[in-house]
N, CA, C and O atoms as a GROMACS GRO file, in nm:
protein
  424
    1UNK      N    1  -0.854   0.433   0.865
    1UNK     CA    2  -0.866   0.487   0.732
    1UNK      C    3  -0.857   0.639   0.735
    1UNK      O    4  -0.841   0.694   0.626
    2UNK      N    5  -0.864   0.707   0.831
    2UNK     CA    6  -0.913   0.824   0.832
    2UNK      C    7  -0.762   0.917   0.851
    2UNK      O    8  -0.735   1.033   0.818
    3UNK      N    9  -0.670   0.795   0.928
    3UNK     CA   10  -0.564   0.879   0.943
    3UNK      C   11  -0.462   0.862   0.819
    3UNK      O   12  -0.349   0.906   0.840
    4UNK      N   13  -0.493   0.792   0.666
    4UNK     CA   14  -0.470   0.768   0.582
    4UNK      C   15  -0.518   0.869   0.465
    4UNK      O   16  -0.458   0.918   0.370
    5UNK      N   17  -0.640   0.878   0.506
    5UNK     CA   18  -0.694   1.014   0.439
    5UNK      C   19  -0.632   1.135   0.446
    5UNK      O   20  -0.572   1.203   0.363
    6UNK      N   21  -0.665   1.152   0.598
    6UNK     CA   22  -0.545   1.296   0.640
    6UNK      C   23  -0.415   1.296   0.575
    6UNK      O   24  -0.393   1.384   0.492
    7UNK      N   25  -0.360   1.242   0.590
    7UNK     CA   26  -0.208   1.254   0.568
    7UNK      C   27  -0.215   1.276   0.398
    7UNK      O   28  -0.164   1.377   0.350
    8UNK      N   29  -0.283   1.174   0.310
    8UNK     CA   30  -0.302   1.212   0.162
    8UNK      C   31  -0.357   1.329   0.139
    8UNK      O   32  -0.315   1.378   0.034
    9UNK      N   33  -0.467   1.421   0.217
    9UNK     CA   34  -0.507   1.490   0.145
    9UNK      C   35  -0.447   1.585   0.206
    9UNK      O   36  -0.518   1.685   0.193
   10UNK      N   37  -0.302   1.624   0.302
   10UNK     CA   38  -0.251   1.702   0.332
   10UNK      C   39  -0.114   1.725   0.195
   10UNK      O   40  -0.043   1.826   0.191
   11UNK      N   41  -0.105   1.636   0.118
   11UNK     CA   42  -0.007   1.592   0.026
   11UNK      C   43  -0.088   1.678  -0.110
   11UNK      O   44  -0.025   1.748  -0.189
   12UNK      N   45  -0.238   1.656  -0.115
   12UNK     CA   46  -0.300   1.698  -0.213
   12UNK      C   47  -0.364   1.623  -0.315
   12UNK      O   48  -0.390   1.645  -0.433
   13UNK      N   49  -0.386   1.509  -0.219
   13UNK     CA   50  -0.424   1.412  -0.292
   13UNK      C   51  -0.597   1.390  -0.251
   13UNK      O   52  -0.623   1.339  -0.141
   14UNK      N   53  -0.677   1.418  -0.317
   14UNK     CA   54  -0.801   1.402  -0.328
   14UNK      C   55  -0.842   1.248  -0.384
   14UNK      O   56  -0.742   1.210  -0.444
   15UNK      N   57  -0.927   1.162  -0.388
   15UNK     CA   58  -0.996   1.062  -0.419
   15UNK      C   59  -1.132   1.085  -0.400
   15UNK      O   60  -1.180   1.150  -0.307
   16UNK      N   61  -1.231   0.994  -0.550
   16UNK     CA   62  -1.339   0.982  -0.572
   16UNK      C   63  -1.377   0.890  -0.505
   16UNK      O   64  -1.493   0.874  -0.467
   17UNK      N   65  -1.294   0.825  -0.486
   17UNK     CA   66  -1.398   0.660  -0.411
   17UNK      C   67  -1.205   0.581  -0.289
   17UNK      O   68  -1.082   0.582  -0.286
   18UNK      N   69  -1.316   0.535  -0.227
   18UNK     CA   70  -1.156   0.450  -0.146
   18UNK      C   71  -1.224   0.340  -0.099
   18UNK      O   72  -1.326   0.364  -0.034
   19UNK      N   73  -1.192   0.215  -0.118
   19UNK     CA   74  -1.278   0.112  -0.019
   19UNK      C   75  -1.149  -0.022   0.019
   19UNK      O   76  -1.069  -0.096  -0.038
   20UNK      N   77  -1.192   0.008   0.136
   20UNK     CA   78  -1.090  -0.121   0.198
   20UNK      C   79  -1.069  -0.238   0.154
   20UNK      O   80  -1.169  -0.277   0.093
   21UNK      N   81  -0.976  -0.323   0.155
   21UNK     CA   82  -1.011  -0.464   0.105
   21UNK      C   83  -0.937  -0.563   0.190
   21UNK      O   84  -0.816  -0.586   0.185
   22UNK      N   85  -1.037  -0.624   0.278
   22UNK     CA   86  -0.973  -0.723   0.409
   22UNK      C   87  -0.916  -0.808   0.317
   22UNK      O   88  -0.954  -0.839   0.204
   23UNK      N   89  -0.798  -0.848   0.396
   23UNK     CA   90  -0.692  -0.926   0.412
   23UNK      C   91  -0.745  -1.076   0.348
   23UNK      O   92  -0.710  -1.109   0.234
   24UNK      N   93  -0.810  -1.139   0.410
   24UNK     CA   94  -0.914  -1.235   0.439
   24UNK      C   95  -0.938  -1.288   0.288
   24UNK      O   96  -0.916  -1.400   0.244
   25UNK      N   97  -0.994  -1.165   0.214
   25UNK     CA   98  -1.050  -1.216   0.076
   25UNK      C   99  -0.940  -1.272  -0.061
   25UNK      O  100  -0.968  -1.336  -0.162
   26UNK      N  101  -0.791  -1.211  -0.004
   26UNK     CA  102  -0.721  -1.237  -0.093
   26UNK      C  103  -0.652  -1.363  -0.021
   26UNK      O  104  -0.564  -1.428  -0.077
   27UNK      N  105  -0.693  -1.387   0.085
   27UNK     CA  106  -0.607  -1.546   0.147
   27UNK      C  107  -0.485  -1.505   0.229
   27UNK      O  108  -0.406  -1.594   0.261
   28UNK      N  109  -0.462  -1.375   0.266
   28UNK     CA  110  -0.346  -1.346   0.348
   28UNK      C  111  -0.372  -1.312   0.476
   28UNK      O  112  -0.468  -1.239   0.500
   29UNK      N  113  -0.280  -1.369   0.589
   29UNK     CA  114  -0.272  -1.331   0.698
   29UNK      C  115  -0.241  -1.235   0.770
   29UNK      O  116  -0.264  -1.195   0.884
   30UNK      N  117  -0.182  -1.203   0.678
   30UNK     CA  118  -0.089  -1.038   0.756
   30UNK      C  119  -0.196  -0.976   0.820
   30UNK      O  120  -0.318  -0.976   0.802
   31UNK      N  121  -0.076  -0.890   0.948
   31UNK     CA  122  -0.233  -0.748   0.956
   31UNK      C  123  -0.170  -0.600   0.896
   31UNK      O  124  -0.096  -0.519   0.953
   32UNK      N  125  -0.230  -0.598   0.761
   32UNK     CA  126  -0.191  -0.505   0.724
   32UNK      C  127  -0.341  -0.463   0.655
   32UNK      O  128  -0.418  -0.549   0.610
   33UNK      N  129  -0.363  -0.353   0.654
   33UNK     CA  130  -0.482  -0.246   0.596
   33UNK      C  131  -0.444  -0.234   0.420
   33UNK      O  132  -0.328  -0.200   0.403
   34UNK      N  133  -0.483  -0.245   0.354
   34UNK     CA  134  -0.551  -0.247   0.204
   34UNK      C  135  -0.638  -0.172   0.185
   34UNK      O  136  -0.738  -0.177   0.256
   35UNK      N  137  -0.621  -0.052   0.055
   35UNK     CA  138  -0.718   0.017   0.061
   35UNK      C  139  -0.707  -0.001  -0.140
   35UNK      O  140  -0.615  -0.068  -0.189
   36UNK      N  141  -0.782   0.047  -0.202
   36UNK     CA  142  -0.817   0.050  -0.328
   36UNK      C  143  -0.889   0.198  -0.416
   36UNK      O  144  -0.986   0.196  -0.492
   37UNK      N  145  -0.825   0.287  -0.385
   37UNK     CA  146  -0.886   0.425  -0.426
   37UNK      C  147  -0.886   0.452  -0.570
   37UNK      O  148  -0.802   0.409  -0.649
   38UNK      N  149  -0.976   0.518  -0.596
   38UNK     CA  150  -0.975   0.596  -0.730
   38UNK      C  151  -0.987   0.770  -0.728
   38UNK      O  152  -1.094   0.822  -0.698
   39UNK      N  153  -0.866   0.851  -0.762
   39UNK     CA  154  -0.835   0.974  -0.775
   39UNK      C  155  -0.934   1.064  -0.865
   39UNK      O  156  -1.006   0.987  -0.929
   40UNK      N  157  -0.957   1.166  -0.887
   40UNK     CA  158  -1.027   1.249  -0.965
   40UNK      C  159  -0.991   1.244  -1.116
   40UNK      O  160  -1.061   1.314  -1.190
   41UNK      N  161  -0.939   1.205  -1.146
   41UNK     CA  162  -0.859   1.184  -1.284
   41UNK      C  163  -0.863   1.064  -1.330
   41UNK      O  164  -0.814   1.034  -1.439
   42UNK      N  165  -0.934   0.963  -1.233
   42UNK     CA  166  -0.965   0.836  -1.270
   42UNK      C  167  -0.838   0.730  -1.239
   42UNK      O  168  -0.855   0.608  -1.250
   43UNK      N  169  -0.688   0.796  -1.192
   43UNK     CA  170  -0.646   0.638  -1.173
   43UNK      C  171  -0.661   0.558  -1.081
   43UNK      O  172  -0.698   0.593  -0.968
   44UNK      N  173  -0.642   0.465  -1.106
   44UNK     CA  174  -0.635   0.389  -0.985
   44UNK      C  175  -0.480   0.342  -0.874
   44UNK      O  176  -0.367   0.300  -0.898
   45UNK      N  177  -0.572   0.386  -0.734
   45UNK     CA  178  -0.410   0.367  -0.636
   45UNK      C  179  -0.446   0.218  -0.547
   45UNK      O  180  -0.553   0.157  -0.541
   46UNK      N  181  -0.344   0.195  -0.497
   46UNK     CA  182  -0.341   0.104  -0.400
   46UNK      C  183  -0.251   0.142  -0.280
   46UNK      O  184  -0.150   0.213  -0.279
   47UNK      N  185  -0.298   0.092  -0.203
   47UNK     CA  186  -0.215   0.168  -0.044
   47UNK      C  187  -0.259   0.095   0.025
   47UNK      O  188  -0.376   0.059   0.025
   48UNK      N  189  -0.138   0.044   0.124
   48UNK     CA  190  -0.122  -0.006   0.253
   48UNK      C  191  -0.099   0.034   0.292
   48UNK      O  192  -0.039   0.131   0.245
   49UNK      N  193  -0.112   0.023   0.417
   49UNK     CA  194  -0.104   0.053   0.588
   49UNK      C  195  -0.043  -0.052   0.685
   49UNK      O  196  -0.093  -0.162   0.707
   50UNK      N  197   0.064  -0.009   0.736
   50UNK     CA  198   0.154  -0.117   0.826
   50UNK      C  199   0.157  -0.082   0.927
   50UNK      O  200   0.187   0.037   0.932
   51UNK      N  201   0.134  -0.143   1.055
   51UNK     CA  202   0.207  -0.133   1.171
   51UNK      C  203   0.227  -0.244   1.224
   51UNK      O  204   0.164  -0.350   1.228
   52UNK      N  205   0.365  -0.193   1.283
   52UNK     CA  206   0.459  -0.323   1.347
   52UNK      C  207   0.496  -0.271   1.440
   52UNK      O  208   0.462  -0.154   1.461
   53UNK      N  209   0.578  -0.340   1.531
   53UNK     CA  210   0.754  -0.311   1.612
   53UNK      C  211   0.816  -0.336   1.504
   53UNK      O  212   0.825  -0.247   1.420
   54UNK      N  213   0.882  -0.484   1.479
   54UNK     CA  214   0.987  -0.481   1.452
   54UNK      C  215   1.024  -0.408   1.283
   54UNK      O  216   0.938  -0.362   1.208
   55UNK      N  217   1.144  -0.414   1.261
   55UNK     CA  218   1.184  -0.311   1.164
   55UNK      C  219   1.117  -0.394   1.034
   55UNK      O  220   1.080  -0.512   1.037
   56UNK      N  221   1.111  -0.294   0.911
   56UNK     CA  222   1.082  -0.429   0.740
   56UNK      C  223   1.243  -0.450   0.712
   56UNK      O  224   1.346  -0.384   0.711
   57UNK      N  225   1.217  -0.527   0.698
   57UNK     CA  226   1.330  -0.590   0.649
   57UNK      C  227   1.329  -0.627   0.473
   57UNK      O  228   1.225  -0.607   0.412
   58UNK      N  229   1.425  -0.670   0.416
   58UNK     CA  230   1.420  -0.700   0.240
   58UNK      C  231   1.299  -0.812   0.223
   58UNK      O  232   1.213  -0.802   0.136
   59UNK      N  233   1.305  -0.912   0.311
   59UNK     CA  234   1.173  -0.978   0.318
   59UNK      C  235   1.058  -0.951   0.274
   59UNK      O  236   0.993  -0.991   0.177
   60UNK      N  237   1.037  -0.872   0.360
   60UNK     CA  238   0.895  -0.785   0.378
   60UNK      C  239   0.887  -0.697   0.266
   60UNK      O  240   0.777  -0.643   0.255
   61UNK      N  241   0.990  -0.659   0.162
   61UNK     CA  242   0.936  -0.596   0.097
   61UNK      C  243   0.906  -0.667  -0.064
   61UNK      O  244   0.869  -0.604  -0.163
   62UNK      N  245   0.943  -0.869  -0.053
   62UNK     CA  246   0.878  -0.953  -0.127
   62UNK      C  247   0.720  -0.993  -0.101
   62UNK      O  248   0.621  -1.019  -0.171
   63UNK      N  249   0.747  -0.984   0.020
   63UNK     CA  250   0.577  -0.993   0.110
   63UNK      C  251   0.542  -0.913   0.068
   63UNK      O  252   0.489  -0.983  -0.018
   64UNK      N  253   0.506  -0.781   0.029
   64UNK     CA  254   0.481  -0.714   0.001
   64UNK      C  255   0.407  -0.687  -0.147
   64UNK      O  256   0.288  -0.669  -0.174
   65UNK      N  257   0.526  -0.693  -0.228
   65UNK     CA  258   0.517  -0.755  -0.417
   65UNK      C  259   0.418  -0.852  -0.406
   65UNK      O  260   0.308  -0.835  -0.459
   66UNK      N  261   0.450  -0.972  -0.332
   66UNK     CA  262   0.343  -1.110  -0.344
   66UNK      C  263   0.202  -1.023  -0.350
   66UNK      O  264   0.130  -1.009  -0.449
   67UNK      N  265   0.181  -0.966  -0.208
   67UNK     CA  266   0.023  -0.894  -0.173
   67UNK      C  267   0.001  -0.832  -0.305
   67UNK      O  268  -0.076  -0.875  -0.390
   68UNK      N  269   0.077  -0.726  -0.314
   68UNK     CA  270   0.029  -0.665  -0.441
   68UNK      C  271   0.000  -0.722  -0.559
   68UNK      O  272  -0.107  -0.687  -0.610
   69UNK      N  273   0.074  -0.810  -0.623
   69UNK     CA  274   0.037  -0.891  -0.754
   69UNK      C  275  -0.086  -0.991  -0.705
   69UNK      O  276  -0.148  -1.028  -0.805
   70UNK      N  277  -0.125  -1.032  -0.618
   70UNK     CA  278  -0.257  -1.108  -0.580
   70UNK      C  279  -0.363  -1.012  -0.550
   70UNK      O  280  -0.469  -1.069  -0.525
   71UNK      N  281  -0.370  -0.864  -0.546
   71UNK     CA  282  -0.455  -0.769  -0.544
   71UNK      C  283  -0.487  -0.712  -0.709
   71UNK      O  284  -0.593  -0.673  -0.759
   72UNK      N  285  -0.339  -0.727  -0.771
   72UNK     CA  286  -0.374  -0.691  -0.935
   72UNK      C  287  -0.459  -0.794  -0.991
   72UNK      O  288  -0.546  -0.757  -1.069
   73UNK      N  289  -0.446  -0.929  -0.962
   73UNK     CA  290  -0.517  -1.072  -1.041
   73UNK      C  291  -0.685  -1.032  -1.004
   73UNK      O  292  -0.786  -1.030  -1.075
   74UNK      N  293  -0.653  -0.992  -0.792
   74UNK     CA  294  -0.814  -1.009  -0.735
   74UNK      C  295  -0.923  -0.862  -0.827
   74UNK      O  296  -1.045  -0.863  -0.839
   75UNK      N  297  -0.834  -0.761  -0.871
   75UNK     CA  298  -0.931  -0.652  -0.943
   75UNK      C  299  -0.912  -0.710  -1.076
   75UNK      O  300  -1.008  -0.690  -1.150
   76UNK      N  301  -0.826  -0.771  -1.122
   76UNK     CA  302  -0.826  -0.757  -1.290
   76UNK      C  303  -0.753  -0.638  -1.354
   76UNK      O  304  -0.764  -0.612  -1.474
   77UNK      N  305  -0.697  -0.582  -1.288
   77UNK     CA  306  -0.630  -0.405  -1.324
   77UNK      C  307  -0.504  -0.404  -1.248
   77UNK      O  308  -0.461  -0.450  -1.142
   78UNK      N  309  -0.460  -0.330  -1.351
   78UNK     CA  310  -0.292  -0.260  -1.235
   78UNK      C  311  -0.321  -0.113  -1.194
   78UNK      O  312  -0.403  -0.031  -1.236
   79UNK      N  313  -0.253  -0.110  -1.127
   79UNK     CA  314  -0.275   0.052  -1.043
   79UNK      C  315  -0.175   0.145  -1.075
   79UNK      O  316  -0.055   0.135  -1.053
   80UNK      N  317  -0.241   0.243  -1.132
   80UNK     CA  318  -0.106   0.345  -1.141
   80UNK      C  319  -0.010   0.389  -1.032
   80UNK      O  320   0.109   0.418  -1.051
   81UNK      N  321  -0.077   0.389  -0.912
   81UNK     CA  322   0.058   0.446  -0.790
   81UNK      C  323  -0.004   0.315  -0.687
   81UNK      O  324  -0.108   0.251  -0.674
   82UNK      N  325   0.134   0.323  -0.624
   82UNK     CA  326   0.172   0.240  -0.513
   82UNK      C  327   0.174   0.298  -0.390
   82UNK      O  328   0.295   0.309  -0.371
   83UNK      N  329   0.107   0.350  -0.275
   83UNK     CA  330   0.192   0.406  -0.172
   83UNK      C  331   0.168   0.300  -0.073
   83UNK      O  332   0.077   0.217  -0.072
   84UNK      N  333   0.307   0.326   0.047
   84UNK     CA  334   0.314   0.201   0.198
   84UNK      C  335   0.276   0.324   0.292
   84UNK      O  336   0.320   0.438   0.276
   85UNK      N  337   0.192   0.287   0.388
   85UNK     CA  338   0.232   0.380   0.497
   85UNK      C  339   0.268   0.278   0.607
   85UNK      O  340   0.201   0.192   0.664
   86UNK      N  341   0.416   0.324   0.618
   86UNK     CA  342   0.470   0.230   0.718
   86UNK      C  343   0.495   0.330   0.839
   86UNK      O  344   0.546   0.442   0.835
   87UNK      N  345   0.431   0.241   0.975
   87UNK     CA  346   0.469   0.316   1.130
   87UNK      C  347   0.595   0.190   1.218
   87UNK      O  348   0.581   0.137   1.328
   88UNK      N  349   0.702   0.176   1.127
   88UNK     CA  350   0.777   0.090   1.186
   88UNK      C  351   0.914   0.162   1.144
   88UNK      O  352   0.911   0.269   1.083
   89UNK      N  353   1.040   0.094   1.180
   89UNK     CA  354   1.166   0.125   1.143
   89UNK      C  355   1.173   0.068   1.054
   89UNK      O  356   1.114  -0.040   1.046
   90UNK      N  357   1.275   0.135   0.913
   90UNK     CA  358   1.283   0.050   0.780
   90UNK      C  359   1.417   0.029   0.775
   90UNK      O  360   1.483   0.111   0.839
   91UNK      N  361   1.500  -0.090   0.696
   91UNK     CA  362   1.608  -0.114   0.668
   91UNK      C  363   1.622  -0.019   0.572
   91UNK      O  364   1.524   0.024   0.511
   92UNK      N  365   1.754   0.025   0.550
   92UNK     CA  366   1.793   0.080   0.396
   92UNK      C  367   1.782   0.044   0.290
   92UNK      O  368   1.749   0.098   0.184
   93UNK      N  369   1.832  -0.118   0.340
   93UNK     CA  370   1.822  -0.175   0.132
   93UNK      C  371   1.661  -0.196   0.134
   93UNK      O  372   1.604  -0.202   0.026
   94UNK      N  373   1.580  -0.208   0.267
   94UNK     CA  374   1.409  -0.237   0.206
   94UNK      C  375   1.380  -0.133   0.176
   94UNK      O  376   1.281  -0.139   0.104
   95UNK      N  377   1.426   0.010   0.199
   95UNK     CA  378   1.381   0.144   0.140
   95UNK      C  379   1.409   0.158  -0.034
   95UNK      O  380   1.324   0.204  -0.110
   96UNK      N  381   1.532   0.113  -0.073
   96UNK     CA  382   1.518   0.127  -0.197
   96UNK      C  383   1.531   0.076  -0.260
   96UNK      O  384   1.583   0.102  -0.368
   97UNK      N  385   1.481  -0.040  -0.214
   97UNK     CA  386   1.422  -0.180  -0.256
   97UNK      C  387   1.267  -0.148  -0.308
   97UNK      O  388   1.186  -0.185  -0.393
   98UNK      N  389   1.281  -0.074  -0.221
   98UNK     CA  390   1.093  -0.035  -0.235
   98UNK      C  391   1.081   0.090  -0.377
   98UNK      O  392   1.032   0.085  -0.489
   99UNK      N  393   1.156   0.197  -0.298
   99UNK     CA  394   1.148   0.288  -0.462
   99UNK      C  395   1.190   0.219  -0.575
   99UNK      O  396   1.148   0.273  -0.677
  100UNK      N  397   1.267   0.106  -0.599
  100UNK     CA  398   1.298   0.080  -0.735
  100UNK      C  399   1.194   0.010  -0.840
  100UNK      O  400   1.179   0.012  -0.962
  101UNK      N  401   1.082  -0.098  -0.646
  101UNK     CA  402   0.982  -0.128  -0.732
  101UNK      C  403   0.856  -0.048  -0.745
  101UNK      O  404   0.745  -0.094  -0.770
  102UNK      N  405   0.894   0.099  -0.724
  102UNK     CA  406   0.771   0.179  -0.790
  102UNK      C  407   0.686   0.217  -0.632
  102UNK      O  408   0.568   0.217  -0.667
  103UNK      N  409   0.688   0.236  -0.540
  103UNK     CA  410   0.635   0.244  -0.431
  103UNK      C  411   0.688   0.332  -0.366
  103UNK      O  412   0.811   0.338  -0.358
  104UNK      N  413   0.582   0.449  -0.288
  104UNK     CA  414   0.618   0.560  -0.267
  104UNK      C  415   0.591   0.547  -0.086
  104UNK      O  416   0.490   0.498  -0.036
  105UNK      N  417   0.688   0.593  -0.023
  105UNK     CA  418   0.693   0.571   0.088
  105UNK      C  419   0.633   0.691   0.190
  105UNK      O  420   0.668   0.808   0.182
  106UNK      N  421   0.545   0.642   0.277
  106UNK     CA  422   0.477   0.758   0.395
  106UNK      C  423   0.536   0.715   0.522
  106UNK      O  424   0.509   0.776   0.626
   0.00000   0.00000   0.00000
């Protein structure tokens, strides 16, 4: 979490609150990190954390949508920003695949 912090608040991004949300509770296997922050201004973000080897592929970035819309049902709220922090190689079309659905890439 901490190296998630860094990197946002080197961007300028401050948060009031951040709390993780295991995998586990929404029924998914992945190992991917979930976090649930709220900014000074009150919106609300959502951010993952990926690490892999192999590259994301267009797949992965439905896997992805799925997680997220089962995190909007599990709060009851939509989130104003999206960010991935991905430590893997990305395909092209999953890159703007990803900006088109609103997701800002680290």
């Amino acid at each position: 979490m901490q190296m998630v912090v860094d990197s946002l608040r080197q961007k300028g991004k401050i948060y009031k609150k951040m709390q993780e949300i295991p995998p586990k509770e929404l029924g998914i296997r992945n190992k991917i990190r979930m976090y649930k922050a709220t900014d000074v201004t009150g919106y609300f973000w959502a951010i993952f954390a990926v690490s892999q080897k192999s590259k994301l592929l267009m797949k992965d970035v439905r896997k992805f949508e799925e997680i997220y819309a089962k995190l909007v049902i599990f709060f009851g709220h939509n989130f104003k920003h999206k960010i991935i922090f991905i430590d893997a190689p990305l395909c092209s079309k999953a890159k703007d695949a990803f900006k088109s659905q609103g997701w800002k890439i680290q």
